[in-house]
Structures are given as structure tokens and as C-alpha cells.
N, C-alpha and C positions, 0 to 999 in steps of 0.2 A: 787531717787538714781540710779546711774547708775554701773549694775554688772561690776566686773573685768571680763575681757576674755570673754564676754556674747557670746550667743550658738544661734543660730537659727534653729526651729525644723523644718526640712522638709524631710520625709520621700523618701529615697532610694533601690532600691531593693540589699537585702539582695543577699551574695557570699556564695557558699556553699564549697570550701575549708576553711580546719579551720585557714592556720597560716593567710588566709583574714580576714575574720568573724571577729577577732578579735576589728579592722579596721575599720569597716564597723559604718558608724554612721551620722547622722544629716550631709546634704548638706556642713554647712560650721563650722563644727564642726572642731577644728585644731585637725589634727594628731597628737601626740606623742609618742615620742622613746624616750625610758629609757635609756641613758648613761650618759658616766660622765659627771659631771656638766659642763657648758662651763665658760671661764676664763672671769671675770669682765672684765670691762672697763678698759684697759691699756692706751690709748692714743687718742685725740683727734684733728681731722685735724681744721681748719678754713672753712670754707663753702667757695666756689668757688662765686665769685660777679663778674657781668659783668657793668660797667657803660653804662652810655646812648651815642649814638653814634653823634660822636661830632657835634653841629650845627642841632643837629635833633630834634622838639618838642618833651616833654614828656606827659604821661597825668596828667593833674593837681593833682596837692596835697589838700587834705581836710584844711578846713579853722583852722589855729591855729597847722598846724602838722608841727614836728623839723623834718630836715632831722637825722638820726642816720646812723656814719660811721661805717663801720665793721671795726672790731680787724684786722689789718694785721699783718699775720704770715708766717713767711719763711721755708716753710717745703714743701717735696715731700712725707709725706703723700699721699696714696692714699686711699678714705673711697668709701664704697659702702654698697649700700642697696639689700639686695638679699631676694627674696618671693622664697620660696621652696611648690609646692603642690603636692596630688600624681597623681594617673590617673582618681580617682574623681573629681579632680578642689580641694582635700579640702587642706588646709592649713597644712605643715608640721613642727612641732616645736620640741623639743630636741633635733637634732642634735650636735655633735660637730665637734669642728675646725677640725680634721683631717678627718671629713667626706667631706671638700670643697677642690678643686684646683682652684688655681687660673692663667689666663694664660694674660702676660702683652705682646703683639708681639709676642704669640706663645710660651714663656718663661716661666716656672712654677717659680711662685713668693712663698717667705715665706709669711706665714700670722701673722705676729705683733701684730694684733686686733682684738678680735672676741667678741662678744655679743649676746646673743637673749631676752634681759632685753624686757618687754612691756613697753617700752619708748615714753613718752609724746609726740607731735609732734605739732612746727608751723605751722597752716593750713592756705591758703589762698584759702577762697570760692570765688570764681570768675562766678558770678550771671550776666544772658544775660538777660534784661530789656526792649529790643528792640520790636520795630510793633509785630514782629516775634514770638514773644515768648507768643504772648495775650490769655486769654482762659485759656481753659485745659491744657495746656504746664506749666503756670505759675503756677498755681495752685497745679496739682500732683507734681512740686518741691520741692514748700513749703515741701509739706507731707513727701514726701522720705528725703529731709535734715534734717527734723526733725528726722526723723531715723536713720540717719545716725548720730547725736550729740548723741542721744539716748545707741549707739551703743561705741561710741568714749572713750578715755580714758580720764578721770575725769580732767586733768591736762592737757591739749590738749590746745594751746594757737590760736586764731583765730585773721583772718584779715579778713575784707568784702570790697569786690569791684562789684559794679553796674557796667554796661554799656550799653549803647546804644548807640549813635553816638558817645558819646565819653565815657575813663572809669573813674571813679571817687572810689575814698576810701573811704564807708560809715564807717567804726569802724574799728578802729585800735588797734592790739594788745593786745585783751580781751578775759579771759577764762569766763565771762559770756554768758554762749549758750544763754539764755533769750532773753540780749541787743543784740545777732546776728540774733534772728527771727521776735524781734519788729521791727527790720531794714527794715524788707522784707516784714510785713503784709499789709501796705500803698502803695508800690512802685506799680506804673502803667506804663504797658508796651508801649511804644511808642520809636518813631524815628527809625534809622539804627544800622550799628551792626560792634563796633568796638571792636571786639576779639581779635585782633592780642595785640593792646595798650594794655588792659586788663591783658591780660597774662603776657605783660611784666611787670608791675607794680605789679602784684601778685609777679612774682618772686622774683623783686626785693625786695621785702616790706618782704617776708617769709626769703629771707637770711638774712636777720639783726634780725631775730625773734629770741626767748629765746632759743629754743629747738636746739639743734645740727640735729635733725632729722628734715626736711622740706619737705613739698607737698603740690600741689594746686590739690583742685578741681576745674574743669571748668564743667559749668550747662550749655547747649548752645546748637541752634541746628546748630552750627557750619557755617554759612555764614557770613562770613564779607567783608563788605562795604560803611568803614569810617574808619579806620584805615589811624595812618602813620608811624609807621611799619610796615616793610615787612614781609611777610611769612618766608623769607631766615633768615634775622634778628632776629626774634625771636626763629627761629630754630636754628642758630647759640647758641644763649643765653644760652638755654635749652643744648645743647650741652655741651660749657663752665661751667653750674652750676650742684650742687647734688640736684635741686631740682627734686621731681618724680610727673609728674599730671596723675592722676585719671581724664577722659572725661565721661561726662555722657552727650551723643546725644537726645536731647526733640524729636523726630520725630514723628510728628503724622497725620493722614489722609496722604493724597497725597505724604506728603514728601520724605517717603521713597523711592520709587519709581519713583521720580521724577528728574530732572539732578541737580536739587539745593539742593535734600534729597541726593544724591547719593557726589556732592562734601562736602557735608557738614562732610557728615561720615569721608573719605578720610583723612580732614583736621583734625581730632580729633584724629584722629588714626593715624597719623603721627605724631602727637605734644605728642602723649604718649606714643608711640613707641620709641624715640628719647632719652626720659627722663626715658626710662626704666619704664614706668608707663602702664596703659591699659586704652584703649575706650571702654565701655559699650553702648550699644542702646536699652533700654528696651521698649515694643511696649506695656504694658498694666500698669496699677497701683498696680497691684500686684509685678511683674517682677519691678519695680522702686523701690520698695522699700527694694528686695530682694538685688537689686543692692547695693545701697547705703551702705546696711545692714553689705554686703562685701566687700566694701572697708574699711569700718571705721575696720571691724576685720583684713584683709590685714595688713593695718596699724599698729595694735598690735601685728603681727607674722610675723613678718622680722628677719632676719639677720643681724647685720653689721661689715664688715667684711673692715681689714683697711693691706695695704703692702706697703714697700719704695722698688719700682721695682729697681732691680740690676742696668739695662740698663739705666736707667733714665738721657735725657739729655734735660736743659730746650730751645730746640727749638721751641716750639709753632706747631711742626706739631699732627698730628690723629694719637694718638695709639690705636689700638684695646685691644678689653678685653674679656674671655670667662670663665665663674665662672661654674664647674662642680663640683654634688654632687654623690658620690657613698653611694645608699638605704645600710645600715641594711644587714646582709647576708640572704639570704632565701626570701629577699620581693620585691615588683616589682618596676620595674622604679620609679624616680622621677623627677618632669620637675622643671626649673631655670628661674628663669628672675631677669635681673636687667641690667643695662647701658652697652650700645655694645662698651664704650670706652673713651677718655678723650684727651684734647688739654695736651699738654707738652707745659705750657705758660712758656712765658720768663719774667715775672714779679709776683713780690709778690701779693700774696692774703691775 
């Protein structure tokens, strides 16, 4: 059985002011402030889909799989996922809506939609199978994903996608964790490393998923070479969609330090930076599993926060976005992350 909200105990040095102290607790224990309740779920956008670019291969579909077309809905909805922690990295929850701004062009927007429900989430694992990944790399992933399912919310809906030279959908669309690790106990590492396809087909495969909330995992030690997307392309994508990826860098022996360990990073941490998500590199199997640990709670201690921007014109260009939260009176900073912004497309989603 897997706890709600589960804790992971890893000892911190104790603050010896008290309105800290109070605070003070397990690595990635969530923070909570006591205010008023936050207002249910009001309204719900459509998840942003990007189609495939015209005349350009995709990567194959699993034998026997329907394409499913997303709901299109005509709305300037804008939904966002926001991670609030404090200055220990832990995760901040209770907050309310009047504790966020939000700025759409520099424009302080109202906010229509607020939540911090622990809500289920389409996850697409996105599993690197290549030469590259043989060994101990493969291996301690198995382990930390399992900890990270372990960790995950009970209702959490999964998609698996292999790849090596090219990327393929092992299981589609299953809250069985089970059927997603017998997927992965057999698979042997060989061929090139096409990450870029991968990603995209995660993405797209997660916005048609059940959950309004969507994020990919990517396992990978981030070189690709067999792809036929581009880097720009699928960064664009990631741009265009609310989906958020979570990178987890395999680097081990040499790589780190090496110019193929060093673009690898680069490449993960741009692709999660982009998507409002973050790149982990953990360098031992302890620290892998820590990782993991914390994003599946990440995942349960969001934000989502949703506004129809005043200024809103559907031209297709890049509006920036900048979500600020002011702490509690008497407590210390809090730090933000979530998407640095969104296309104003000219077309339904």
C-alpha cells in the first residue's frame, strides 16, 4: 500500500530561532501554513497539444494502439503548475490564493483558479535502453523508479516509452505500477539514443492522458544520436504544451566529466527548464533514489493556478510569465518555479 503524502526521513541540522524550529523537519517533508482553506477546483483549461510537423516521420505506434484525439476547446484559459519550497529545498503547501501574483507581460493578472488538491497525475516514463545505458546505469534505474511508483499517488495514470535508436510505447495508459516494471525487467540495453523522438511521443501520448495534470519523466544520460527531431522542435513543443519533465541524468564513471557527460547535462536541463520542470544528476545509489523520491512528492505538492490575461490577443507570439509568492508574515523567503511563459496561439486547442 502506498501512504498519502509519504515523508522521507533524512536528518537536518536543527535552527535555533524558534518562529524556525518550528519548521525544521525531514529533507522533504512539505512545509505547511495554516490559512484559509484554498478555493476547490473552479474551472478547467484543455491541455495545450502540439501535432507532428508536417511531412516529418513520427516514432511508431505500439501494435494494435488507436490514435485518441484531444477535446478541442476555445478558451484563453491560462493553467499553471507552480512548486513553492523554502530555503531548505522542502516543499511548501497551505498556502492561499492571495498569497500568489501573478504577472502575464509584466501585468498583474486576477487569478480565476487556484488549487493545491494532491491530484493524480498522467505520467509518461520515458526509459533510455540504448548501448549507453548498459550496466549499473540500467540497473540502479530500475531501483529508484521503483521508488519513485512507491512514492507516487495511488491513482497516478502511466504511459512507458523505450528507446534506443528509435522510441517505441511499451504500455499505454495503465495505473498498474506492476505491468510498468515487468515492462522494464527483460529490456536489454543496446543500439543509439534517440531522445529527442522519445520525448516527443511522451508528450504527446501524456496530453491525451486522463489527468488534467501531465509530466514526463525522462531516465537518460542525455545524448542523442538517432533522432529525427530536432532539438529546436521539440523544444518548441515543450514550449507550446503544459506538460512539466522531471530529467534524471544516469552519469557514471567518466561521463561526468567528460565533453559527452557535460553536453548530456546541458541537454536535460534545458528540456526541463523550459517546461518549468528540473534536471537532477545523482552520482551514487543512494542520492538516485532520494531523487526520485522527490519528485514523485514534487508531484503531489503543486499549485494550480489558472487566469484569462486582460491583455490577451490570440497572435501566436511569446508572452512571458512571472508567478510571485509572499511567505507568512515573520518567515523567510520562499522560492517559485513553474513555466517562464506561453505562445498566444491563433488556433483552438
Amino acid at each position: 500500500m502506498r501512504a498519502q503524502r509519504p515523508q522521507a526521513f533524512v536528518k537536518i541540522a536543527l535552527v535555533s530561532f524558534a518562529f524556525v524550529a518550528n519548521f525544521v523537519a525531514p529533507a522533504f517533508t512539505p512545509v505547511s501554513f495554516a490559512q484559509q482553506s484554498p478555493t476547490k477546483q473552479q474551472e478547467l483549461s484543455a491541455p495545450n497539444t502540439t501535432p507532428s510537423p508536417t511531412n516529418r516521420p513520427v516514432a511508431p505506434r505500439a501494435s494494435g494502439e488507436t490514435e485518441d484525439r484531444p477535446v478541442i476547446i476555445n478558451t484563453d484559459l491560462i493553467t499553471l503548475t507552480v512548486t513553492v519550497t523554502d530555503m531548505y529545498g522542502r516543499f511548501v503547501t497551505g498556502l492561499n490564493k492571495n498569497a500568489f501574483t501573478v504577472l502575464d507581460e509584466k501585468e498583474q493578472q486576477e487569478i480565476s483558479f487556484f488549487s493545491d488538491e494532491d491530484a493524480p497525475v498522467s505520467l509518461g516514463v520515458i526509459f533510455d535502453v540504448s548501448g549507453s545505458m548498459n550496466g549499473e546505469k540500467i540497473q540502479r534505474s530500475r531501483q529508484a523508479l521503483m521508488r519513485f511508483i512507491d512514492t507516487s499517488h495511488t491513482s497516478d495514470e502511466y504511459f512507458l516509452i523505450g528507446f534506443n535508436s528509435r522510441a517505441q510505447l511499451l504500455l499505454d495508459r495503465t495505473r498498474n505500477s506492476d505491468a510498468l516494471m515487468d515492462k522494464l525487467t527483460f529490456v536489454s540495453t543496446k543500439g543509439q539514443t534517440a531522445l529527442y523522438d522519445a520525448c516527443y511521443l511522451g508528450v504527446e501520448k501524456v496530453t491525451r492522458g486522463t489527468h488534467p495534470k501531465r509530466a514526463v519523466l525522462l531516465i537518460s544520460d542525455g545524448q542523442d544520436n538517432s533522432s529525427r527531431y530536432t532539438f529546436g522542435e521539440l523544444r518548441r513543443l515543450l514550449k507550446e504544451s503544459d506538460v512539466i519533465i522531471y530529467a534524471v541524468g544516469i552519469l557514471g564513471g567518466h561521463d561526468d566529466s567528460s565533453s559527452l557527460g557535460i553536453g548530456g547535462r546541458s541537454i536535460l536541463e534545458e528540456l526541463a527548464g523550459v517546461s518549468g520542470g528540473k534536471a537532477f544528476f545523482p552520482s551514487t545509489s543512494a542520492e538516485m533514489n532520494d531523487t526520485f523520491e522527490r519528485i514523485a512528492l514534487e508531484l503531489r505538492n503543486q499549485y494550480s493556478i489558472g487566469y484569462r490575461p486582460g491583455n490577451f490577443t490570440p497572435n501566436g507570439k511569446w508572452r512571458k510569465l512571472k508567478v510571485k509568492v509572499q511567505p507568512p508574515r515573520g518567515l523567510p523567503r520562499l522560492f517559485v518555479r513553474s513555466k517562464e511563459g506561453y505562445y498566444a496561439l491563433t488556433t483552438p486547442r
